[in-house]
N, C-alpha and C positions, 0 to 999 in steps of 0.2 A: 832407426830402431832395428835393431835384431833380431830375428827368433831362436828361442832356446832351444837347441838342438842336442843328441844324444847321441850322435853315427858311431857305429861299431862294426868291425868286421861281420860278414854274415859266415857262418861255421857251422857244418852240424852236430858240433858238440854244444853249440848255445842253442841254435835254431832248427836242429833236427826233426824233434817233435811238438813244434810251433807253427803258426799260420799267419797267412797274414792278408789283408782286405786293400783293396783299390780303394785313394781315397773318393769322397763325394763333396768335397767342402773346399773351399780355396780359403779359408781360414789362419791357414797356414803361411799364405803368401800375404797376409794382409800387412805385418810389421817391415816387411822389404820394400826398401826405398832404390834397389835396383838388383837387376839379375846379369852373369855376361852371356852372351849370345856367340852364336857363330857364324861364320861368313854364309853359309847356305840359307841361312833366314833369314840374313838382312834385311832384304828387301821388303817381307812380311813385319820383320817389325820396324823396319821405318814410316812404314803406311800408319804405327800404333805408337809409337812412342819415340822420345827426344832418345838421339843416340849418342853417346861421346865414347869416349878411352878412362881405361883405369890400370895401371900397374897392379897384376896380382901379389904382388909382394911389397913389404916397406923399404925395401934395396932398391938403387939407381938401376941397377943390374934385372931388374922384376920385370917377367913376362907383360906386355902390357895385350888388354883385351880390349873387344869391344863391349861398352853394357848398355842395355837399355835401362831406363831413368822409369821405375814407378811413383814418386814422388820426389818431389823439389825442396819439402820442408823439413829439417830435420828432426827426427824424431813425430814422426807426423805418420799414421798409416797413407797405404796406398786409395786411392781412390779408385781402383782398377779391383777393388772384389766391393761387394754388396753388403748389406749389414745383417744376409742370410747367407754369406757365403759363396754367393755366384760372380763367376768372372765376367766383368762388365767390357774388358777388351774386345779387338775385334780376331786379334792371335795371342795365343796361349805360346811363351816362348820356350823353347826344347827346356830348360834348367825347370822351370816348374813341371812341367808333364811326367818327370822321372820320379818326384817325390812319390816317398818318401825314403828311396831310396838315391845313393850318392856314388861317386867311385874317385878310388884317389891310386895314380900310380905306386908300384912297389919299387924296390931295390934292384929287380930284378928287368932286364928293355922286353918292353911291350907286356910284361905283366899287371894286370887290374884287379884290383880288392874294390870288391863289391858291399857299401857297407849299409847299413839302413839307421835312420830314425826312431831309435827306441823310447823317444818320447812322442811321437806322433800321434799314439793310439791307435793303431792301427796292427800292431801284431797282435795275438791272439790265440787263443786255446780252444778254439770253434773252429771241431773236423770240416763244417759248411763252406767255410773262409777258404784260401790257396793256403796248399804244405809249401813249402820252402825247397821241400827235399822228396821227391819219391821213393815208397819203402825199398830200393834195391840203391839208395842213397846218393846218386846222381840227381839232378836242378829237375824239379818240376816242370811241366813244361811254361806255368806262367812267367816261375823264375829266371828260364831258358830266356824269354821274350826279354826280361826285363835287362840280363844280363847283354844281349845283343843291341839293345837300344841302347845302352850305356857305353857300348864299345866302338860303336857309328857315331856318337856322340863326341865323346874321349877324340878320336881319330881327327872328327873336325874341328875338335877344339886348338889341337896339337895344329891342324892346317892353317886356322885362322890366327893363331902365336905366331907363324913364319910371315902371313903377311903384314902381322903386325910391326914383327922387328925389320923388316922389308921396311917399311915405312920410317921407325926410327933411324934407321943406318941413314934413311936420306933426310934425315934431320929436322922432319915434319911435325914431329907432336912440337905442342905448347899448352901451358898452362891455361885451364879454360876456366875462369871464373864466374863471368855472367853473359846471357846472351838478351840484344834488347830489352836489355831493360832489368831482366830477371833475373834475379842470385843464382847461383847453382851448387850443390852440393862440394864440400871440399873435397883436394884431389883427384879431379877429373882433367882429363889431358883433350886436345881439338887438335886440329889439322892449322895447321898455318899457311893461310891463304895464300901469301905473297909468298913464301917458299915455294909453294906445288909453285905457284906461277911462271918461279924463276929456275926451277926444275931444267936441266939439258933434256933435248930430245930422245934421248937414248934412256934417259929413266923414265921416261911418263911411258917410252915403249915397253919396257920393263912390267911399271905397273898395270898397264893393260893390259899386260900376256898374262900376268898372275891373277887377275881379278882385283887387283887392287885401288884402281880404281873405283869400279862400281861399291865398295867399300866407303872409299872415300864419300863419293854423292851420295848415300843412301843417309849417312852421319850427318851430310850440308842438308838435305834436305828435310831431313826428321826434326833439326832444330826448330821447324815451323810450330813443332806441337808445343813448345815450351812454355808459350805464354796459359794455354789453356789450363797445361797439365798445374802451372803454375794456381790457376785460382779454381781447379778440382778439390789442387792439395789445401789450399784455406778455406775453402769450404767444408772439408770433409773437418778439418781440424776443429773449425766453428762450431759444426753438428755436434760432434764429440763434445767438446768442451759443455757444450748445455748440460746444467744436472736436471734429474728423472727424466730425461728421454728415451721413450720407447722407441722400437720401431714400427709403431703404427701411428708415432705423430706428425705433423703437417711436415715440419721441418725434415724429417729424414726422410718422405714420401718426394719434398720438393729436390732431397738432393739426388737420391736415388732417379728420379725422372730423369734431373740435368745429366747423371753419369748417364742414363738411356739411351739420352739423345744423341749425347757424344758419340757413344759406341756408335752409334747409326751415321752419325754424321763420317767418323772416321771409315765404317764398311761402303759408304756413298764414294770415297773417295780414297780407297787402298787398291796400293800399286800391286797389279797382278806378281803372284810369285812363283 
């Protein structure tokens, strides 16, 4: 499932004398059934979630990334936010903490268009909220923040595409369908075991100088979460499907706990980052 989104250049001839508010709701991320990551977190989010590969493009030729998996069922919200909005994870990964702002390269090397979410709810006409723009019409300084995290972002992301095609050139991705047991989302790509195995020495030295490895293990061992995340997402699916349920009935009090525990169970046992 999708979320409806509206990204626009940010301009000050659109958003000059507009504002805009930090969200408070994960709300947002609830219809994402995976976000991509980049190699600097891995590690955090393998302690939280099933990690695999996905081509950012429907070309052979498509950058291919790494993503963490918020639900396994199609069309199924995440079970990783609360049914008031709170992230029940134990890491928040970089792609969500930038909403509802986004950035996409320009035409131009190393230039970034910074755009935002005009369906968020979150811009606004309340002086109280952040301006976009200070009156001598340079970045606010919140905007400033926002744009720098976006560009540290950008950077890694560009770094984690290199060791990704690192990886393809040595002919390691394969189609990853189900693991133990569990279906998995179409179009996801794994690491093929008996390949790395049969790897020459001179490539695994390779991918150790770039980090490419600890990439790799972070993906093998994240798969562990798969079964859980699998009967989170039928659960939460279940909860949903009931008609008139509030969130004050037994049933989303029991599921909401189970996601509690999770969380806790997964911070009892996430690998330092």
């Amino acid at each position: 499932m999708a979320a409806q989104t509206d990204l626009v250049p940010i301009s000050k001839a659109r958003h000059g004398h507009r504002f805009w508010r930090r969200f408070s709701s994960y709300d947002f991320a609830r219809p994402l059934a995976e976000v991509p990551v980049v190699a600097e977190e891995i590690l955090h989010c393998a302690s939280a979630f099933p990690l695999a590969f996905r081509r950012s493009g429907p070309n052979s030729g498509s950058a291919v990334t790494p993503v963490a998996l918020l639900s396994l069922i199609p069309e199924q919200d995440t079970p990783f936010v609360s049914h008031e909005g709170h992230w029940l994870g134990t890491y928040v990964p970089s792609h969500l903490r930038s909403h509802p702002f986004a950035s996409q390269t320009t035409g131009q090397q190393d230039q970034m268009a910074l755009l935002i979410d005009e369906n968020s709810g979150l811009i606004t006409d309340n002086p109280r909220d952040e301006p976009f723009f200070a009156p001598d019409g340079t970045l606010s300084p919140g905007l400033a923040q926002v744009v720098q995290f976006s560009r540290t972002r950008a950077a890694a992301m560009q770094a984690t595409e290199v060791l990704c095609a690192t990886l393809e050139a040595m002919e390691l991705f394969t189609p990853f369908i189900s693991h133990e047991g569990v279906d998995l989302p179409v179009g996801l790509l794994t690491i093929d075991s008996g390949r790395l195995k049969s790897l020459p020495d001179a490539h695994l030295v390779l991918l150790a100088r770039q980090d490419a490895l600890r990439l790799i293990h972070a993906h093998q061992v994240s798969l562990q979460h798969c079964l859980w995340l699998d009967k989170a997402s039928r659960q939460t699916g279940l909860t949903k499907a009931t008609p008139d349920t509030d969130t004050t009935s037994p049933g989303n009090d029991a599921l909401d706990g189970f996601l509690s525990a999770l969380a806790q169970a997964q911070e009892n046992d996430a690998v330092p980052g």
